[in-house]
C-alpha positions in Angstrom: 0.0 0.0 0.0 2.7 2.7 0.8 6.1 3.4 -1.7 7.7 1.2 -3.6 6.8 2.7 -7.0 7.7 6.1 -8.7 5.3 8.8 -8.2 3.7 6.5 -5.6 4.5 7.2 -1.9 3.0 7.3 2.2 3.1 11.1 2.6 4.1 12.6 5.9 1.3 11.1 7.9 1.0 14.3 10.6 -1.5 16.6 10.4 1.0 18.9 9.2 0.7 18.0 5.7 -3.4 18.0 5.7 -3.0 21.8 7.1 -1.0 23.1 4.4 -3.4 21.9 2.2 -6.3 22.6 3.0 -8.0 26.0 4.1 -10.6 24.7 6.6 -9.8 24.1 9.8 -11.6 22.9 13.6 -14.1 22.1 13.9 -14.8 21.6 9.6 -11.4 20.0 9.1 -12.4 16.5 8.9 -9.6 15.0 7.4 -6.8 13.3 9.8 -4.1 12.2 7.5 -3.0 11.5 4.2 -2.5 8.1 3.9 -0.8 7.4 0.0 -0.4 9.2 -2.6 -0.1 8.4 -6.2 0.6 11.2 -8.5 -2.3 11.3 -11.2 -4.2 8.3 -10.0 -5.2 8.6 -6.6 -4.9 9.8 -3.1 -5.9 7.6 0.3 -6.8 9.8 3.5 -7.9 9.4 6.9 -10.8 10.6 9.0 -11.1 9.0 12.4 -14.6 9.1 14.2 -14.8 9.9 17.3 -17.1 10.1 20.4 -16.6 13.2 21.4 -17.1 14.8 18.2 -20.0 17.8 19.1 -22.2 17.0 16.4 -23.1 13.1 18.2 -24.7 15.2 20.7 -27.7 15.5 18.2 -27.5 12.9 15.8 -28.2 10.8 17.5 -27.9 10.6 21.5 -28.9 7.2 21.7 -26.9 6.1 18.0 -25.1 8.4 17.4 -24.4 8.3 13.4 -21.7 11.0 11.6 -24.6 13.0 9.5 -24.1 12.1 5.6 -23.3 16.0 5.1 -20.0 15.4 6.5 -19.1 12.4 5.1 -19.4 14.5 2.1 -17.4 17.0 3.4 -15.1 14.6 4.0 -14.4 13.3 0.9 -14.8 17.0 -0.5 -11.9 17.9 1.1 -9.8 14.7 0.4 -10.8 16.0 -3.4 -9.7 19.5 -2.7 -6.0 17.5 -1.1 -5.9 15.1 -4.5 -6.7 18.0 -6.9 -3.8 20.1 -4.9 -1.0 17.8 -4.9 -1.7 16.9 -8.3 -0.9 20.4 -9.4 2.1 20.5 -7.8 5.3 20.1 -9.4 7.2 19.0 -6.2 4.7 17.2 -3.5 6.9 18.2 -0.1 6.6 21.9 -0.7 2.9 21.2 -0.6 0.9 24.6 0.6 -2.8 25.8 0.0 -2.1 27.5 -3.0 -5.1 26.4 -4.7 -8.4 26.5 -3.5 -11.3 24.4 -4.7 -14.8 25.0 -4.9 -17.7 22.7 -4.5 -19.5 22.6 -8.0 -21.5 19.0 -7.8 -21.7 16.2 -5.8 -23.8 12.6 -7.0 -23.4 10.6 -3.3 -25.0 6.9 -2.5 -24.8 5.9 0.9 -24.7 2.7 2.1 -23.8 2.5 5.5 -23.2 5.1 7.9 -19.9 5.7 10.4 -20.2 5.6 14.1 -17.8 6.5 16.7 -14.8 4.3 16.7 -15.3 4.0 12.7 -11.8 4.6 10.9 -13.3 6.3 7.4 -10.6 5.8 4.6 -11.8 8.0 1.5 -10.1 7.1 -1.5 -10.4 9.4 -4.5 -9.5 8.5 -7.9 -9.6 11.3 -11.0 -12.6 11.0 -13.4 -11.6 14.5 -15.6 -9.2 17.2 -14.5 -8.4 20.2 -16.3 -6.0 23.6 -15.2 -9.4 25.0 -13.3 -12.0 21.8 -13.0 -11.4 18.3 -11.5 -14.2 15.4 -11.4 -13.0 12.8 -8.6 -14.8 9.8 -7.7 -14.9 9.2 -4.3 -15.5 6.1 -2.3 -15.6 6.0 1.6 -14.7 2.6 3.9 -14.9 1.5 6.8 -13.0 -2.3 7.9 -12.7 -2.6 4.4 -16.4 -2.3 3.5 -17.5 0.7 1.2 -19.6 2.6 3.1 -20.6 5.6 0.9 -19.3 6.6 -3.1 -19.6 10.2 -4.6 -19.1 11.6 -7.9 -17.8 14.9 -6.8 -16.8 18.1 -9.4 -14.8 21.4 -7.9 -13.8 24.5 -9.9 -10.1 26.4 -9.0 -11.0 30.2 -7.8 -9.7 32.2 -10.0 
């Protein structure tokens, strides 16, 4: 799963990375690490679950469930990290240069994520362009896909 190939490598798997990435941060940073990264083909992040996440405190005190919204958000912003380091010519000096914007999202759920869930989210390019990219998304938990989104984002200009 990690190195071994060219263009194909774990990235720094601190917080660090995700950071200089992405703009949002607590509490609508939702991604944990980035887990591999393959130039051009896909990226593999991280978003652990937990119990004392505020939003369980409504949905739902007796099961509590992570609301679909931000399991989109989720894999919104592992789109926003796959779309950056793609456009990068050299992936360590990684900063939030560019900044994507939601456009369209097509999601299916299947299962939801609970507290204690580990979400991977991996994203794989359907179309990308200088100012557009079209990722396919699909989230899992225990190696059982849990939700998949078709999701399109548009570089501010």
């Amino acid at each position: 799963m990690f190195g071994g190939k060219e263009n194909k490598f774990m990235i720094n798997p601190g917080i660090g990375k995700v950071l200089n990435i992405l703009p949002q941060r607590y509490p609508f940073l939702f991604i944990d690490r980035i887990v591999e990264f393959e130039k051009g083909k896909k990226v593999v992040v991280l978003k652990n679950v937990t119990a004392n996440e505020s939003y369980f405190t409504g949905h739902f005190p007796q099961r509590p469930v992570m609301p679909g919204v931000l399991l989109i958000e989720t894999m919104v912003q592992a789109g926003m990290i796959f779309l950056s380091l793609n456009s990068l010519a050299d992936i360590k000096d990684a900063k939030s240069a560019d900044i994507y914007y939601l456009c369209s999202v097509k999601a299916r759920f299947l299962k939801p994520a609970a507290p204690g869930d580990q979400v991977f989210v991996e994203i794989a390019p359907v179309k990308t362009t200088k100012d557009l990219g079209i990722v396919k998304a699909v989230a899992m938990v225990d190696g059982k896909e849990i939700a998949r989104a078709e999701i399109a984002g548009a570089r501010q200009k």
